[in-house]
MARLUMBA-379307 format. One record per residue (C-alpha): residue number from 0; residue in one letter; x, y, z. Coordinates in Angstrom, 3 decimals. Layout:
# residues N
seq=NUM | type=a | u=X | v=Y | w=Z
...
***
This chain:
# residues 174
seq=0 | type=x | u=114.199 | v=126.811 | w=103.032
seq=1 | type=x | u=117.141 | v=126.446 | w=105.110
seq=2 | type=x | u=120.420 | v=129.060 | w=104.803
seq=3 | type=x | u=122.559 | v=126.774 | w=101.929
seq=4 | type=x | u=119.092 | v=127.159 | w=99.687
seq=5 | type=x | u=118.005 | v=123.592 | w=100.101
seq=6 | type=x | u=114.157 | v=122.671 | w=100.881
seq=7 | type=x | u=114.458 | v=119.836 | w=103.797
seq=8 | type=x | u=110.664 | v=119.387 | w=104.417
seq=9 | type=x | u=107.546 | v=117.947 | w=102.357
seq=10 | type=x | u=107.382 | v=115.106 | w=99.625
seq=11 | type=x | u=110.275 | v=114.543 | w=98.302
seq=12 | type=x | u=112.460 | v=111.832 | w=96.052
seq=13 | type=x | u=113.598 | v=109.251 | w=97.942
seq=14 | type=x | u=110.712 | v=109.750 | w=100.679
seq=15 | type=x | u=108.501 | v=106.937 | w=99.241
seq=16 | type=x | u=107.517 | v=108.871 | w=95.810
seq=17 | type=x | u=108.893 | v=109.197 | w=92.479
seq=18 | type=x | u=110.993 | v=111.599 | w=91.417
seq=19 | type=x | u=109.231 | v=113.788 | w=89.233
seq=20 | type=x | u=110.075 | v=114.778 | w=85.834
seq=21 | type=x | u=110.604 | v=118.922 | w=84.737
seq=22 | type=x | u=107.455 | v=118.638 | w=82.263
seq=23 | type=x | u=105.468 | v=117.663 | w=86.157
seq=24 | type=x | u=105.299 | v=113.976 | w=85.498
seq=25 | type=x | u=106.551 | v=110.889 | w=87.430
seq=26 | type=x | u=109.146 | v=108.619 | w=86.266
seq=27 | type=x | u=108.700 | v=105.455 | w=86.048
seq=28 | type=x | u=111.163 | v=103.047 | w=85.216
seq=29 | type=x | u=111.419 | v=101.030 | w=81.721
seq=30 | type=x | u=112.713 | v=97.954 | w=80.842
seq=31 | type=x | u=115.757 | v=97.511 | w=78.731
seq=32 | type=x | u=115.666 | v=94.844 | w=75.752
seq=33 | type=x | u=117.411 | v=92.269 | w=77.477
seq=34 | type=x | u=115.216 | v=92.820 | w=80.199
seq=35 | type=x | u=112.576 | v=92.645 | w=78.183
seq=36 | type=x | u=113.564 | v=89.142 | w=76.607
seq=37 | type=x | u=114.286 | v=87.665 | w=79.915
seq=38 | type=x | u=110.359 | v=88.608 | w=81.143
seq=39 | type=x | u=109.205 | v=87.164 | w=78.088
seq=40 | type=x | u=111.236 | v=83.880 | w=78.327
seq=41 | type=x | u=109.377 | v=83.445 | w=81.601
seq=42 | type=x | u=106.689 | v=81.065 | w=81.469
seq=43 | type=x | u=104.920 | v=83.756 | w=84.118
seq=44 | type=x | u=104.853 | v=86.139 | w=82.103
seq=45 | type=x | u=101.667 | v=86.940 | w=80.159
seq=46 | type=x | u=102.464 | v=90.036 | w=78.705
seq=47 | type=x | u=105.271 | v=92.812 | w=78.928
seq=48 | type=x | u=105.538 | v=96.085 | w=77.138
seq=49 | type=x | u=108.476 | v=98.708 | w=78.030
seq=50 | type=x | u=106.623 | v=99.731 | w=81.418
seq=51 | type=x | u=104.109 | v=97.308 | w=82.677
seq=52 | type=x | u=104.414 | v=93.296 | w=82.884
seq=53 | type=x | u=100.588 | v=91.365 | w=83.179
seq=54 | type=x | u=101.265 | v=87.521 | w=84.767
seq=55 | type=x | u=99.691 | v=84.135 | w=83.790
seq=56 | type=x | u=96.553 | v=83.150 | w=85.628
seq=57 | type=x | u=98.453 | v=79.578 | w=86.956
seq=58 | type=x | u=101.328 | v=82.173 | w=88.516
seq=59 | type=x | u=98.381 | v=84.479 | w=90.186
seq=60 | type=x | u=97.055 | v=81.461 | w=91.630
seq=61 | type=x | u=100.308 | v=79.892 | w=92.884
seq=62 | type=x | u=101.576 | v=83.446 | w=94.144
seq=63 | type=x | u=98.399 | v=84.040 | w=96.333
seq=64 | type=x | u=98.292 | v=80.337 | w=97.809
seq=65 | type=x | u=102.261 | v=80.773 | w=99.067
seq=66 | type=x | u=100.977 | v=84.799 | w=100.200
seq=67 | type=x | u=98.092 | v=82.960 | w=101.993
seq=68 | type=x | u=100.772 | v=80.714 | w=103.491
seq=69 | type=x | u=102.946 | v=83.602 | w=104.978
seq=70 | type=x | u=106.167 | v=83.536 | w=102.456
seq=71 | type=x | u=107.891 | v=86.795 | w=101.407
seq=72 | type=x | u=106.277 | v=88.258 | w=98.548
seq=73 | type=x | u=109.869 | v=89.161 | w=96.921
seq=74 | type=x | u=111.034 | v=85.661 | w=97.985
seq=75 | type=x | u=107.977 | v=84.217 | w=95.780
seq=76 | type=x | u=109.130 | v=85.857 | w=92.706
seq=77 | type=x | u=112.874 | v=84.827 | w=93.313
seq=78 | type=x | u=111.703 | v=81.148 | w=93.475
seq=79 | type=x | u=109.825 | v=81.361 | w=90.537
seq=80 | type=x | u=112.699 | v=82.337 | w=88.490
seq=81 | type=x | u=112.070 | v=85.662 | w=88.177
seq=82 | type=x | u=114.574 | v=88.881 | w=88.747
seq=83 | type=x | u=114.001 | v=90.710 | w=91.279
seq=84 | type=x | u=116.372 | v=93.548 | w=90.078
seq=85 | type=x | u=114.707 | v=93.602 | w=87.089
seq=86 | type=x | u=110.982 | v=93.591 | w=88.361
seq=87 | type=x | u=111.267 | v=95.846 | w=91.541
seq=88 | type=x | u=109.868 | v=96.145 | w=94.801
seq=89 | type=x | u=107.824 | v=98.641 | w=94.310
seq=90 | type=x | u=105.926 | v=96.313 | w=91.450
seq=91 | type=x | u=105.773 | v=93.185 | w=92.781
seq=92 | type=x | u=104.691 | v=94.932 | w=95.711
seq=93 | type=x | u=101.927 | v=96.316 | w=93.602
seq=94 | type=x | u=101.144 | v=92.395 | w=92.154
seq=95 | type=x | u=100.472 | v=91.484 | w=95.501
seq=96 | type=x | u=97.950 | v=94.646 | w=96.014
seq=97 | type=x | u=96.305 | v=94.153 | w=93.318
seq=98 | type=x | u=95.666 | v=90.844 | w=94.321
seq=99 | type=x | u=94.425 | v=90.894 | w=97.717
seq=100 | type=x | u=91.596 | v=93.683 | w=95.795
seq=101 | type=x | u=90.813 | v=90.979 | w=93.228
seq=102 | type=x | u=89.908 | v=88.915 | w=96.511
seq=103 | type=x | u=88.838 | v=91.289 | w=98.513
seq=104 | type=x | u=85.976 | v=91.942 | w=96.140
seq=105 | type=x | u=85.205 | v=88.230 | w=95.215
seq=106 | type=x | u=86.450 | v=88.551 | w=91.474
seq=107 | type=x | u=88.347 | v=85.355 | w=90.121
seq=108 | type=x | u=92.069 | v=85.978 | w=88.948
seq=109 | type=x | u=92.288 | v=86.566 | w=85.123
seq=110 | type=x | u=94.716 | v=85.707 | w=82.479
seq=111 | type=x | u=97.406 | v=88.978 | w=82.122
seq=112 | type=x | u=95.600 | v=92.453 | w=81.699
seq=113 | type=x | u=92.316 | v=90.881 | w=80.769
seq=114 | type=x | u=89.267 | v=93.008 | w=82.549
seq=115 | type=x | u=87.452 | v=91.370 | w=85.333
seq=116 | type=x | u=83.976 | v=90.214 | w=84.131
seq=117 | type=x | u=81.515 | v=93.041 | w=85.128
seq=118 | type=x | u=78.472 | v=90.756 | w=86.484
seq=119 | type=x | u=81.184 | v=88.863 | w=88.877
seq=120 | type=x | u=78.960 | v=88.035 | w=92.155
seq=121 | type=x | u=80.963 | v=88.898 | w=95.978
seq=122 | type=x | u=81.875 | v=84.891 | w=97.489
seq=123 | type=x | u=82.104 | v=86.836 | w=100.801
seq=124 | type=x | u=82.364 | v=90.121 | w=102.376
seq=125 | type=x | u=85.162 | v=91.746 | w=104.710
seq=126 | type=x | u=83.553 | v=92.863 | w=107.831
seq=127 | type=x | u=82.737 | v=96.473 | w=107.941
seq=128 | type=x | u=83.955 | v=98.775 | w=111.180
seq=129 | type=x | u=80.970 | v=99.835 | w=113.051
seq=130 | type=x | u=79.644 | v=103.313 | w=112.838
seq=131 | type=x | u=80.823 | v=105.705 | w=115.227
seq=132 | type=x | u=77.524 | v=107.242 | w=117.256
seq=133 | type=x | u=76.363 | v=110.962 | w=116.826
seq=134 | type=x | u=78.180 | v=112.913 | w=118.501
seq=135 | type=x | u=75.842 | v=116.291 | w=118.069
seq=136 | type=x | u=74.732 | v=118.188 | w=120.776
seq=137 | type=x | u=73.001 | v=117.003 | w=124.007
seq=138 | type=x | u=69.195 | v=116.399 | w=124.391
seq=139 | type=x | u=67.946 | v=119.816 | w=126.259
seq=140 | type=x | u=66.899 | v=119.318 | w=130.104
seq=141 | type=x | u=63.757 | v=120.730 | w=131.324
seq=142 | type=x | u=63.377 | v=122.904 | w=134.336
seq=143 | type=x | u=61.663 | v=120.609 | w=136.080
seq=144 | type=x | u=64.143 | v=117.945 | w=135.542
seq=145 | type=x | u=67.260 | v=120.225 | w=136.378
seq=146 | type=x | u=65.899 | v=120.646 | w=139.825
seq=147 | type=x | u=65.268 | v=116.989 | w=140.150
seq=148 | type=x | u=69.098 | v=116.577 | w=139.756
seq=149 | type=x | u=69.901 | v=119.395 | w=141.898
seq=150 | type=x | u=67.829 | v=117.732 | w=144.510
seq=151 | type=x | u=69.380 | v=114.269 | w=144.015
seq=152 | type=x | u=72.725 | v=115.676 | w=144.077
seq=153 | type=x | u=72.031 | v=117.476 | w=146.848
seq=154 | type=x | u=70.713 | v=114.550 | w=148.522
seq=155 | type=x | u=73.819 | v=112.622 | w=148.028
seq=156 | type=x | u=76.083 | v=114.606 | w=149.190
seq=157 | type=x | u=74.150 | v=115.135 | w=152.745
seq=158 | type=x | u=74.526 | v=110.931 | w=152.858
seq=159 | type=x | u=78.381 | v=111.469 | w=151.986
seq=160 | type=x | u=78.916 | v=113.123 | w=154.908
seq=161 | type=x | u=76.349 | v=111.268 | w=157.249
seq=162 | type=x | u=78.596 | v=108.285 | w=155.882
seq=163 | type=x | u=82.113 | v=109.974 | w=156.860
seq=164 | type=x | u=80.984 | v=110.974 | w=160.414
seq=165 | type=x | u=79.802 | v=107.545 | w=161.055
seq=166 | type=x | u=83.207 | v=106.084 | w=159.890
seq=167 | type=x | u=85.136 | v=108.564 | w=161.785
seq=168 | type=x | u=83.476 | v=108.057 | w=165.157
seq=169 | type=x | u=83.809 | v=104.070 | w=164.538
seq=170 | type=x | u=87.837 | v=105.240 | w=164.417
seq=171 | type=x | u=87.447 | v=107.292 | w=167.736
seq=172 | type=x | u=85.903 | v=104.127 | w=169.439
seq=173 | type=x | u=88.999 | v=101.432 | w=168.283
***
C-alpha cells in the first residue's frame, strides 16, 4: 500500500477483469428491457435471457466465413444490425472464441445454446508443438574415456600451436 492508503499493484478493475461484487462475485452486466426487445427483434438472435444471448446457426456460419476472411469481429456484428453498445466487446469477443473452439475441435456450429453432439468425429487436427527433449542429467563418463578426451584435447592444442608458429614464421619471411 502506498502512503494515501490506496493498493496500486495486482488485479484490479479496470485491468482486464471484472469488478467484483462485496458478497466475492463478479459482475456481469444485464440487459435492460428495451435491450432485451431489440436482441429479440433480431433475426440473429436465437435466444436471450437477462445475461447471456445464444445466435442462430445461419449467423454462426456467416460470422465465421467474414472472420475467415479477415473483417473486424465488432465490425461483423455492426453490419448485421446488431448494437454494439448493447452487446459488448468483451461478448462478442467471447462469440468469436467460442467459435474458433467449435472448429478447432471439428464440431459443426449448432442452433443457439444447443449442446454439441457427443459422438462428433475431429475433420482435422491443429498441429501439435514438438516435445521439448530431456533435459536430466548427463550420461556418466568412464575413466577410461575421460583420459581419451584429455589426450585428444591435449593433442589439439600441441597442433594449435605447431599451426601458429608456422603462420608466424610465414609473416617473418614476407
Amino acid at each position: 500500500m502506498t502512503k494515501d492508503g490506496t493498493n496500486r499493484g495486482g488485479a484490479r478493475p479496470g485491468a482486464g477483469r471484472k469488478k467484483k461484487t462485496p458478497e466475492g462475485t463478479y459482475e456481469h452486466a444485464t440487459f435492460t428491457a428495451e435491450q432485451l426487445k431489440e436482441l429479440t427483434d433480431s433475426p440473429h438472435v436465437a435466444y436471450v435471457s437477462s445475461k447471456t444471448v445464444s445466435f442462430t446457426k445461419a449467423f454462426k456460419t456467416t460470422a465465421w466465413q467474414r472472420y475467415c476472411d479477415g473483417i473486424d469481429p465488432v465490425q461483423i456484428f455492426a453490419d448485421a444490425g446488431l448494437n454494439i453498445e448493447t452487446l459488448g466487446k468483451s461478448r462478442i469477443l467471447g462469440f468469436f472464441k467460442i467459435l474458433r473452439e467449435a472448429k478447432a475441435k471439428g464440431l459443426p456450429f449448432t442452433e443457439g445454446n444447443e449442446p454439441y453432439p457427443s459422438d462428433a468425429k475431429k475433420t482435422y487436427s491443429f498441429p501439435t508443438p514438438p516435445r521439448r527433449a530431456n533435459r536430466g542429467r548427463p550420461p556418466v563418463m568412464s575413466d577410461t574415456e575421460i583420459n581419451k578426451l584429455a589426450t585428444k584435447v591435449a593433442y589439439m592444442s600441441q597442433e594449435l600451436e605447431f599451426i601458429k608458429k608456422i603462420i608466424l614464421a610465414e609473416k617473418k619471411e614476407n
